[in-house]
C-alpha positions as a Python dict, from the first residue, in 0.01 Angstrom:
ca = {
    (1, 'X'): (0, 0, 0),
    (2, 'X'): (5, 321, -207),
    (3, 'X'): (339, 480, -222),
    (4, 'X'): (293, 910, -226),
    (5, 'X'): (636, 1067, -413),
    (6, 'X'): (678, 1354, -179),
    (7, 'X'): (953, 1589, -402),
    (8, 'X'): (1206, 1792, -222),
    (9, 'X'): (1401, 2085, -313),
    (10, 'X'): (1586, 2349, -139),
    (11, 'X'): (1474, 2698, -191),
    (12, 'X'): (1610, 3014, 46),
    (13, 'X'): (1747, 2831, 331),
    (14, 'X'): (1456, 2577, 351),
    (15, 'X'): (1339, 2265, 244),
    (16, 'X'): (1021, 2274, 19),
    (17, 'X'): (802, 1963, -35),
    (18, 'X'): (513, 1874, -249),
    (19, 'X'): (323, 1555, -260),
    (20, 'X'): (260, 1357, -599),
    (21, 'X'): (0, 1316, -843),
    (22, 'X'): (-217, 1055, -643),
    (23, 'X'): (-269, 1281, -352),
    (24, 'X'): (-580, 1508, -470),
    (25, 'X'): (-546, 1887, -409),
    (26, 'X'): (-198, 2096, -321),
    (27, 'X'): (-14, 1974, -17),
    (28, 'X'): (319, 2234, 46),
    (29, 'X'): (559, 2195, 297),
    (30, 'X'): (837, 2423, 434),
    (31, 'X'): (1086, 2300, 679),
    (32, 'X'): (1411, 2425, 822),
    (33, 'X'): (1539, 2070, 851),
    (34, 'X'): (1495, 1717, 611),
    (35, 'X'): (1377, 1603, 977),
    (36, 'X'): (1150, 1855, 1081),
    (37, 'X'): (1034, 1878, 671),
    (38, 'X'): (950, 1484, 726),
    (39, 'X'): (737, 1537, 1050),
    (40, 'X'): (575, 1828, 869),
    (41, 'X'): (505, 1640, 531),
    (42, 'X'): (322, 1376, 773),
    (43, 'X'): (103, 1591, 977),
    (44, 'X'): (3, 1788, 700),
    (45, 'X'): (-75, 1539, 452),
    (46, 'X'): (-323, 1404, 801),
    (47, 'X'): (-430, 1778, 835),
    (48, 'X'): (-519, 1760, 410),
    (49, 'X'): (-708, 1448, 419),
    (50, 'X'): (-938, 1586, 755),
    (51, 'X'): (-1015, 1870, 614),
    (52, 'X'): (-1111, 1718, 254),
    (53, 'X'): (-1348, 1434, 441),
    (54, 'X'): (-1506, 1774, 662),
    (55, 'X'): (-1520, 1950, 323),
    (56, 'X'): (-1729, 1618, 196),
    (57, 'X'): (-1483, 1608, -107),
    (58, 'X'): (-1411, 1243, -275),
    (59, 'X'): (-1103, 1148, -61),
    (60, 'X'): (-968, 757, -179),
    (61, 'X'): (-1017, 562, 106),
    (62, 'X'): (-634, 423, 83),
    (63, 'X'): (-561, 782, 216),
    (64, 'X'): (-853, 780, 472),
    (65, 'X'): (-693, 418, 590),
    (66, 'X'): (-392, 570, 605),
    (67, 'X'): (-233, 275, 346),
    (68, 'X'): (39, 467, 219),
    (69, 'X'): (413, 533, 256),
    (70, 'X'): (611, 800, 122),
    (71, 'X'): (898, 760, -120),
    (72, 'X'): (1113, 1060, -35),
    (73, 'X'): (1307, 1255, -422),
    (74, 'X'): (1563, 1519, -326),
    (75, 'X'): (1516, 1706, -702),
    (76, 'X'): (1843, 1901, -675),
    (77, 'X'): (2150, 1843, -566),
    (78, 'X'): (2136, 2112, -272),
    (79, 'X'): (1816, 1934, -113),
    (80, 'X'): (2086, 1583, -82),
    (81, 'X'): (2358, 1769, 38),
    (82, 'X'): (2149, 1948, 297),
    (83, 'X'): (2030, 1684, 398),
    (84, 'X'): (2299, 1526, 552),
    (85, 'X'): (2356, 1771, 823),
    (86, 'X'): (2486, 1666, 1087),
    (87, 'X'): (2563, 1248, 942),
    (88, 'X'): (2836, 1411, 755),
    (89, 'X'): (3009, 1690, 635),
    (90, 'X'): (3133, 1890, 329),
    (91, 'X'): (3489, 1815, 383),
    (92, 'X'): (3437, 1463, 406),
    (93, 'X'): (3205, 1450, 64),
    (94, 'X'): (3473, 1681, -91),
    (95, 'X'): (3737, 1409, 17),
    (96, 'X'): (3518, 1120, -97),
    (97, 'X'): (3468, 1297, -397),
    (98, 'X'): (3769, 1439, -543),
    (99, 'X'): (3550, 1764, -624),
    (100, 'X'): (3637, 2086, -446),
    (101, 'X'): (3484, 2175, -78),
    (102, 'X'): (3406, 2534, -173),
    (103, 'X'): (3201, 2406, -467),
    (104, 'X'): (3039, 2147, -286),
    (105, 'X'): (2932, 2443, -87),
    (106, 'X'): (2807, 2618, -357),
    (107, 'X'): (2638, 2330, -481),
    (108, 'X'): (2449, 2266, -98),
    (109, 'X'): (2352, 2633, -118),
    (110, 'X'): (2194, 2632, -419),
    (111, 'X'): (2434, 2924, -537),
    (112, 'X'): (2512, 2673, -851),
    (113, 'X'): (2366, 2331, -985),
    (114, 'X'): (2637, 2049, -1102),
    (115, 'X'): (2580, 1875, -1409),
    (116, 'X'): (2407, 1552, -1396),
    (117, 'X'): (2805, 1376, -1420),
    (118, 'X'): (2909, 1593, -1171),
    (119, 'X'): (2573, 1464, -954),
    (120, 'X'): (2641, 1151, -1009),
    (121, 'X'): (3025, 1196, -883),
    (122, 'X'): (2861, 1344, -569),
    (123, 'X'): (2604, 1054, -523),
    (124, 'X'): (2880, 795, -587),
    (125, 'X'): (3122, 971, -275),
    (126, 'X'): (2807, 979, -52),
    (127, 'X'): (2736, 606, -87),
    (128, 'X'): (3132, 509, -90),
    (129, 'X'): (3102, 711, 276),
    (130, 'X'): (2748, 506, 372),
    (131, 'X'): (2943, 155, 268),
    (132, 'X'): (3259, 257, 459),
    (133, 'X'): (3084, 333, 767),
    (134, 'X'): (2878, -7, 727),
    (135, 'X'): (3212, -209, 675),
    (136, 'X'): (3318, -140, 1048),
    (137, 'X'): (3233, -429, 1301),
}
C-alpha cells in the first residue's frame, strides 16, 4: 500500500491541502473544516485520477486500485490547533501548556508562528490532554 503525504496548512480562515510527490499532476484542496478538508482531499484525489485515465495520461495503477492511504502533516502550527475544534479548546491547551491563551490564539489564527520549542511545548500539552483523557476507565 502506497502512503500519499497530503500537507495541510491554514491560510485565510481555511484549510489548504496538497497531495505529495507520488501523486502525478496538482491536486488542491480548500476546506472550512480538517473534516470536511478530509472528505474533500478524498473525492478529489478520485475526481484527479478519473479525469487523468479519460485524459489517457499514464496514471500508476496503485492509484487506479485505489492502494493507498493518506498520511495526514499539519505544516504550521495554526493548521494543529485548528484542527481540534470542537475535541478541545484553547483554554484547555493554554492550561496544559503553561503558554498564554491569547497567544495560543494568535498562534491558531495564523496572526504569529511559535518557534519550533515553543511548537513542541504546544504538541507536548496536546498529547498530555489525549493521554489524560485515555487514562479514564
Amino acid at each position: 500500500m502506497q502512503k500519499i503525504k497530503v500537507e495541510v496548512e491554514w491560510c485565510n480562515k481555511n484549510f489548504a491541502a496538497t497531495l505529495g510527490g507520488n501523486v502525478p499532476g496538482v491536486v488542491l484542496v480548500t476546506a472550512k473544516t480538517y473534516s470536511k478538508l478530509k472528505k474533500e482531499v478524498k473525492e478529489s484525489l478520485e475526481f484527479h485520477i478519473q479525469g487523468m485515465i479519460e485524459d489517457g495520461d499514464e496514471v500508476p495503477q496503485w492509484l487506479v486500485d485505489g492502494d493507498y492511504e493518506f498520511k495526514w502533516c499539519l505544516t504550521d502550527t495554526a493548521s494543529l490547533l485548528q484542527s481540534l475544534e470542537g475535541m478541545t479548546t484553547i483554554a484547555a491547551i493554554a492550561r496544559a501548556t503553561g503558554i498564554n491563551e491569547r497567544l495560543l490564539s494568535n498562534y491558531a489564527n495564523g496572526f504569529k508562528r511559535p518557534s519550533a520549542k515553543q511548537r513542541q511545548k504546544i504538541l507536548d500539552g496536546i498529547h498530555a490532554i489525549g493521554q489524560a483523557l485515555l487514562s479514564i476507565k
